[in-house]
PQR file of N, CA, C, O and H, with PARSE charges and radii, in Angstrom:
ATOM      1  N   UNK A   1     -60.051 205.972  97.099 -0.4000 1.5000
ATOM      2  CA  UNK A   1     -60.237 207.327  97.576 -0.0000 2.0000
ATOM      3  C   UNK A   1     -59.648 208.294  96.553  0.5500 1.7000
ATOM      4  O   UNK A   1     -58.727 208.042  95.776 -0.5500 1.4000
ATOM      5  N   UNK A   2     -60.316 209.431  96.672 -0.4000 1.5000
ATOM      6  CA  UNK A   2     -60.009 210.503  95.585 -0.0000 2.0000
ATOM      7  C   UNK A   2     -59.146 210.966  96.371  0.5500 1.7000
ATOM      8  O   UNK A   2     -59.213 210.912  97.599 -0.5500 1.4000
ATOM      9  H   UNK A   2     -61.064 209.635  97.304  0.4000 1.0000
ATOM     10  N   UNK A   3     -57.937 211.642  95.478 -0.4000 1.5000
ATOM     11  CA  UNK A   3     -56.793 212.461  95.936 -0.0000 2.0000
ATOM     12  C   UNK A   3     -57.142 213.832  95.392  0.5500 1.7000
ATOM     13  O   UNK A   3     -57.715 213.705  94.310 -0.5500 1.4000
ATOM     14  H   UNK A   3     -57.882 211.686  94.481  0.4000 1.0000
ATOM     15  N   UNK A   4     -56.992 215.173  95.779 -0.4000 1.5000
ATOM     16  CA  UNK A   4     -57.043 216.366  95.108 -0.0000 2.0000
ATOM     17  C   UNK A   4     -55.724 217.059  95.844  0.5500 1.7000
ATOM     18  O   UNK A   4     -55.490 216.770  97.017 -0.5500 1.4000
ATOM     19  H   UNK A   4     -56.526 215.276  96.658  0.4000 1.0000
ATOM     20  N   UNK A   5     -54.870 217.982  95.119 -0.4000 1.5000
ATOM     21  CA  UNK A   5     -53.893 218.539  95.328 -0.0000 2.0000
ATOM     22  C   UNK A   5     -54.134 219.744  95.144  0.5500 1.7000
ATOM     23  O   UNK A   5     -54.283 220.080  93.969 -0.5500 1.4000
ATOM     24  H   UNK A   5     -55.060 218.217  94.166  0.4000 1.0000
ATOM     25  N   UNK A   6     -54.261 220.841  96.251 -0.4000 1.5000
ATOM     26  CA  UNK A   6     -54.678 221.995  96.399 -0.0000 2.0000
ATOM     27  C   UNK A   6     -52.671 223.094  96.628  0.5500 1.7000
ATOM     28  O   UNK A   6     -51.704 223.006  97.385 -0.5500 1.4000
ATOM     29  H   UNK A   6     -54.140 220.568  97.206  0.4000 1.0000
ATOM     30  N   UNK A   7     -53.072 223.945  95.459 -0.4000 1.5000
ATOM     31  CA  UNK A   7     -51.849 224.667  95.772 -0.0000 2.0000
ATOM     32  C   UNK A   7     -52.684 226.118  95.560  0.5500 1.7000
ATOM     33  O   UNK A   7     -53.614 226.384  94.798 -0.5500 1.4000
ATOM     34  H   UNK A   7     -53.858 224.017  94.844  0.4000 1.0000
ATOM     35  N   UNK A   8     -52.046 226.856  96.442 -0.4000 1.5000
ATOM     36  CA  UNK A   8     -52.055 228.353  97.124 -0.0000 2.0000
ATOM     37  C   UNK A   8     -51.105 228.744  98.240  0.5500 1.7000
ATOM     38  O   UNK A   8     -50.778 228.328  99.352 -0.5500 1.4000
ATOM     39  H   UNK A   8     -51.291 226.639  97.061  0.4000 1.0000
ATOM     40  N   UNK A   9     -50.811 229.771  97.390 -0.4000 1.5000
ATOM     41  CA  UNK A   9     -49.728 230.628  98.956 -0.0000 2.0000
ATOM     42  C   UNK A   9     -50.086 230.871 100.157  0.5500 1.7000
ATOM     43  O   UNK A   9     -49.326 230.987 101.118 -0.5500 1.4000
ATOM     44  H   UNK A   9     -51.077 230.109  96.487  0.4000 1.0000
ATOM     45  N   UNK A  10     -51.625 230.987 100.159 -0.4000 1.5000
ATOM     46  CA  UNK A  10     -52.294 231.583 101.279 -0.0000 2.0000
ATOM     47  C   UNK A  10     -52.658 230.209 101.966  0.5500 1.7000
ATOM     48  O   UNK A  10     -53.335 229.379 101.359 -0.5500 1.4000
ATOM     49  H   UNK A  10     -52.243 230.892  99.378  0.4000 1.0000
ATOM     50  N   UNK A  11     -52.054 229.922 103.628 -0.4000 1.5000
ATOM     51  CA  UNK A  11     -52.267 229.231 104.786 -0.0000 2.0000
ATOM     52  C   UNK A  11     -53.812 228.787 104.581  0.5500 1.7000
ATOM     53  O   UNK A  11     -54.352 227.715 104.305 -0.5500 1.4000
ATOM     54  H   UNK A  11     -51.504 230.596 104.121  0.4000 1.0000
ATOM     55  N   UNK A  12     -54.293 230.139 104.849 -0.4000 1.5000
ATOM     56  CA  UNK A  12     -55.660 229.555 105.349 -0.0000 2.0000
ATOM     57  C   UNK A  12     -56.851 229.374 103.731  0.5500 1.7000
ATOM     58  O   UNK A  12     -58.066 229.506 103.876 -0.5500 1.4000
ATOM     59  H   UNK A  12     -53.855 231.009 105.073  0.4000 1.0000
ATOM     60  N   UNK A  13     -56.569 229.236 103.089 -0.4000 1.5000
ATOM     61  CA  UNK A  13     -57.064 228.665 101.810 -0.0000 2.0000
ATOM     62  C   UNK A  13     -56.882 227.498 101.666  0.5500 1.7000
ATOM     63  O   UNK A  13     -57.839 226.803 101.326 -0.5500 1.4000
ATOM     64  H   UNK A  13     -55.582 229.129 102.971  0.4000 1.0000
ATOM     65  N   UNK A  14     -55.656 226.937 101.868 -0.4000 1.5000
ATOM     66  CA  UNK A  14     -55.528 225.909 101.767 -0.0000 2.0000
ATOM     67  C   UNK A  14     -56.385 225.548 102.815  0.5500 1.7000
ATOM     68  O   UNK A  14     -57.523 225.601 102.346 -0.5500 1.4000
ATOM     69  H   UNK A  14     -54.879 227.501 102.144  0.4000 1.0000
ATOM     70  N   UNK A  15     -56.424 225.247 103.861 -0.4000 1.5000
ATOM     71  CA  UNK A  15     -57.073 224.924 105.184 -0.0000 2.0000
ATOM     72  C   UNK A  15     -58.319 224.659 104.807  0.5500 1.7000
ATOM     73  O   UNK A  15     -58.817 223.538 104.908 -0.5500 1.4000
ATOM     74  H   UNK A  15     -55.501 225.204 104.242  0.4000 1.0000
ATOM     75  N   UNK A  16     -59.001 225.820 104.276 -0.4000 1.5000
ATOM     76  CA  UNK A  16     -60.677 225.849 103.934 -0.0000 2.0000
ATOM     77  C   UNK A  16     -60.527 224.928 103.075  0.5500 1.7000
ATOM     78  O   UNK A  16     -61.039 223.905 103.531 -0.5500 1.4000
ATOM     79  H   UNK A  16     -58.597 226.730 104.194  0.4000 1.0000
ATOM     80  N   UNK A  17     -59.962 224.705 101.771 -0.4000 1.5000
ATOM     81  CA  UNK A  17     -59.876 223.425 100.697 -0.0000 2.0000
ATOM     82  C   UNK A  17     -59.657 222.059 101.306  0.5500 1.7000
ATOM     83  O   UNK A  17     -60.075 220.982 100.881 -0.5500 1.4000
ATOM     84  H   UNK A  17     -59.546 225.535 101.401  0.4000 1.0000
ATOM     85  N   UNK A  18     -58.928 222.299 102.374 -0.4000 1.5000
ATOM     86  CA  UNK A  18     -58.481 220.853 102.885 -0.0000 2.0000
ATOM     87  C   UNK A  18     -60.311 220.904 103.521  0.5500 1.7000
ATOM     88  O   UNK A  18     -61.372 220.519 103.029 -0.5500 1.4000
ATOM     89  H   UNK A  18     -58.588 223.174 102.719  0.4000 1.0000
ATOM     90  N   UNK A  19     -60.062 221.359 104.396 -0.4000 1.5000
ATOM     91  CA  UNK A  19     -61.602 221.146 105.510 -0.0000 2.0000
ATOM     92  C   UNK A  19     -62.525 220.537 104.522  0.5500 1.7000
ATOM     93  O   UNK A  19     -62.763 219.332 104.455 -0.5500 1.4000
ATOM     94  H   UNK A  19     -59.200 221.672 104.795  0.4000 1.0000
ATOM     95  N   UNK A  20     -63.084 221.561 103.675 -0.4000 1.5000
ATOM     96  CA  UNK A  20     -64.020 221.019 102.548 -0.0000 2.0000
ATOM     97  C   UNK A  20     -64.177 219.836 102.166  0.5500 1.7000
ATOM     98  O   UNK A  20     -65.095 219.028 102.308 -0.5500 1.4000
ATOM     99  H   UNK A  20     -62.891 222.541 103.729  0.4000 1.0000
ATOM    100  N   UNK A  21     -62.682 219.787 101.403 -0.4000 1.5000
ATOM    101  CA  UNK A  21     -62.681 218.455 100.449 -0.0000 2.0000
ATOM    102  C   UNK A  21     -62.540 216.960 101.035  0.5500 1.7000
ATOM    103  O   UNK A  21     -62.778 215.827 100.616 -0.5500 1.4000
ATOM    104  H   UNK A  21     -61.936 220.444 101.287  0.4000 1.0000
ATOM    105  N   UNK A  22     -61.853 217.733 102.632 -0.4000 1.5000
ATOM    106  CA  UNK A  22     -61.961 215.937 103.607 -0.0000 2.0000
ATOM    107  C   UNK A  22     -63.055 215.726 103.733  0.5500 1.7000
ATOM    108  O   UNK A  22     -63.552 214.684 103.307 -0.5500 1.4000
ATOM    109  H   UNK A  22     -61.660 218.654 102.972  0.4000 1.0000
ATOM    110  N   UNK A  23     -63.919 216.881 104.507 -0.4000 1.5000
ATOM    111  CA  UNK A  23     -66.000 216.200 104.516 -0.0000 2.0000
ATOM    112  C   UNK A  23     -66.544 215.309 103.400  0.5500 1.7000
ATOM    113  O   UNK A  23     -67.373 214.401 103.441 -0.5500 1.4000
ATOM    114  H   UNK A  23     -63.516 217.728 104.854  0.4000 1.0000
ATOM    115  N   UNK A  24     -65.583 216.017 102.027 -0.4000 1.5000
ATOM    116  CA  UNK A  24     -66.291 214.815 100.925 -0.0000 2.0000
ATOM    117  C   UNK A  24     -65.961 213.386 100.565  0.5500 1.7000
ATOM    118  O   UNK A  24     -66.426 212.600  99.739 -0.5500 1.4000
ATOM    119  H   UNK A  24     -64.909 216.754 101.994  0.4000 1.0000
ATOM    120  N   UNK A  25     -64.695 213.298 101.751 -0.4000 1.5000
ATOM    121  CA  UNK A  25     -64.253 211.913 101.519 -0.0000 2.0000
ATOM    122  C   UNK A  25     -63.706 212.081 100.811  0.5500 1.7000
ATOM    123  O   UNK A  25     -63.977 211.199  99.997 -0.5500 1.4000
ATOM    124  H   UNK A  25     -64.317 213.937 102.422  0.4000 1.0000
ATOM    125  N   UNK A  26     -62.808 212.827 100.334 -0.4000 1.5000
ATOM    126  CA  UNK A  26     -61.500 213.259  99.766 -0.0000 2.0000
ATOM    127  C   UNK A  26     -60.024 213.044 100.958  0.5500 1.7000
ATOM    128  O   UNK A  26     -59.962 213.304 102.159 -0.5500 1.4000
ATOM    129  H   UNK A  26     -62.588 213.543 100.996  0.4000 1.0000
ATOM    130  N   UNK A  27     -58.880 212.423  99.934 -0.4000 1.5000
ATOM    131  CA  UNK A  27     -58.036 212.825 100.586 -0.0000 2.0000
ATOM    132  C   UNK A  27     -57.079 213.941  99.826  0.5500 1.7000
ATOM    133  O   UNK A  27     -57.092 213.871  98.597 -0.5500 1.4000
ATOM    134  H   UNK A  27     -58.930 212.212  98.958  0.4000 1.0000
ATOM    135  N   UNK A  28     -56.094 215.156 100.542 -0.4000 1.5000
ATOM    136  CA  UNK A  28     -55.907 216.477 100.292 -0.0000 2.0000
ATOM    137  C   UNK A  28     -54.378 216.422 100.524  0.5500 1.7000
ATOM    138  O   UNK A  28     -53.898 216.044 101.593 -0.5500 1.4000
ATOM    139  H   UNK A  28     -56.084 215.212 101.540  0.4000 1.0000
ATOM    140  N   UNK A  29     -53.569 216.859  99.359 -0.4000 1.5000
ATOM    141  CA  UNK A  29     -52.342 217.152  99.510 -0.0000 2.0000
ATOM    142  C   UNK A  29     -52.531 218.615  99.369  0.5500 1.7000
ATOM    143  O   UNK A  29     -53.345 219.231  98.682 -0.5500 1.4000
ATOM    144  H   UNK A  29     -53.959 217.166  98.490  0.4000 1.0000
ATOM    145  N   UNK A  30     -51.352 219.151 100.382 -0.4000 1.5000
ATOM    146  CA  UNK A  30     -51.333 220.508 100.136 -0.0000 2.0000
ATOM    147  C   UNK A  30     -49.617 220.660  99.427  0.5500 1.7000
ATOM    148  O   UNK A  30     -48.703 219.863  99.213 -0.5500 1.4000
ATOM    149  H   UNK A  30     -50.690 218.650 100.940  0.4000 1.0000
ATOM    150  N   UNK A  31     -49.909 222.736  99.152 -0.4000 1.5000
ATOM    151  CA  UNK A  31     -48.344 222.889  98.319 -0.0000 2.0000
ATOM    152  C   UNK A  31     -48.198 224.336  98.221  0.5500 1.7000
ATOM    153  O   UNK A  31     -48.920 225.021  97.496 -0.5500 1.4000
ATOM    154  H   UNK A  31     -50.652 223.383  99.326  0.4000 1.0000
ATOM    155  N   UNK A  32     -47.094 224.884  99.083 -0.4000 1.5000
ATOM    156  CA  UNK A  32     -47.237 226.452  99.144 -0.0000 2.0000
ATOM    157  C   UNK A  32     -47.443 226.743  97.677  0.5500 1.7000
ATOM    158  O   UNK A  32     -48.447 227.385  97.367 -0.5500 1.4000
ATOM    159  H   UNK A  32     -46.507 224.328  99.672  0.4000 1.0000
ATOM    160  N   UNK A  33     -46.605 226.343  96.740 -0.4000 1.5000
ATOM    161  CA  UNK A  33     -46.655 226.766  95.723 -0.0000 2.0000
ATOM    162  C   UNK A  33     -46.271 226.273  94.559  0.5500 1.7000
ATOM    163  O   UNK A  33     -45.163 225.782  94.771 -0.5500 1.4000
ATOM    164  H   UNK A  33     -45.790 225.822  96.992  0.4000 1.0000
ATOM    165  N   UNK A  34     -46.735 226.032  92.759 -0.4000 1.5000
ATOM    166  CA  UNK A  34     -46.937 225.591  91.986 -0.0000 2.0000
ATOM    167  C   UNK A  34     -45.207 224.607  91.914  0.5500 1.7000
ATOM    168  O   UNK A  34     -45.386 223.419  91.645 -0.5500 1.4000
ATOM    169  H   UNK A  34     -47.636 226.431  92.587  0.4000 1.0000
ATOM    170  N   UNK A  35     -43.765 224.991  92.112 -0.4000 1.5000
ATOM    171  CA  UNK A  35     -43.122 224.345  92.221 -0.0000 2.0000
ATOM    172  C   UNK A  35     -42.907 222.957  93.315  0.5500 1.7000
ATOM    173  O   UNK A  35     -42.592 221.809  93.001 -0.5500 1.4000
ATOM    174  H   UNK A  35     -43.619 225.956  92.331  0.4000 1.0000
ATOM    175  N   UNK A  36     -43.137 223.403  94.410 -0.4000 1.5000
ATOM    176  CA  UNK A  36     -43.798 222.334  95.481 -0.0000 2.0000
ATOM    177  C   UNK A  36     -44.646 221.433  95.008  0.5500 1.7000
ATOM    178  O   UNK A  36     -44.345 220.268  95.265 -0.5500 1.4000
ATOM    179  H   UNK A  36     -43.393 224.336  94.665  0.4000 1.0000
ATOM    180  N   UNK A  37     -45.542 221.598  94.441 -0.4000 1.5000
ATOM    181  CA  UNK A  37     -46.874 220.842  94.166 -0.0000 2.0000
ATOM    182  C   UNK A  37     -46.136 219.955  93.152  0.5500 1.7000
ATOM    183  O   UNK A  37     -46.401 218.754  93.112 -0.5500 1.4000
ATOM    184  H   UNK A  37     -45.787 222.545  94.233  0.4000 1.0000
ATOM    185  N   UNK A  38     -45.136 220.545  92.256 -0.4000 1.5000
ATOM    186  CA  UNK A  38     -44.639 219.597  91.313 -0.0000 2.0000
ATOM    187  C   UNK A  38     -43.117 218.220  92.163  0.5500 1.7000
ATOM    188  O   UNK A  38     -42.606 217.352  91.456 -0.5500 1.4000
ATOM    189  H   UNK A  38     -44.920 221.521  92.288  0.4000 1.0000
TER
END
């Protein structure tokens, strides 16, 4: 399974990226922000 790591401050961006990218059979880490994500 593909992993993609979506970082944005904004709640519901992330959300829409997650939603999206799970339909594709993606799995989705999220990360308020570029230090988090690291």
């Amino acid at each position: 399974m593909t992993k993609v790591l979506v970082i944005d401050d904004e709640a519901p961006i992330r959300l829409l990226c997650r939603v999206n990218l799970e339909a594709e059979g993606m799995g989705v880490v999220e990360a308020p922000d570029g230090r988090a994500g690291l």
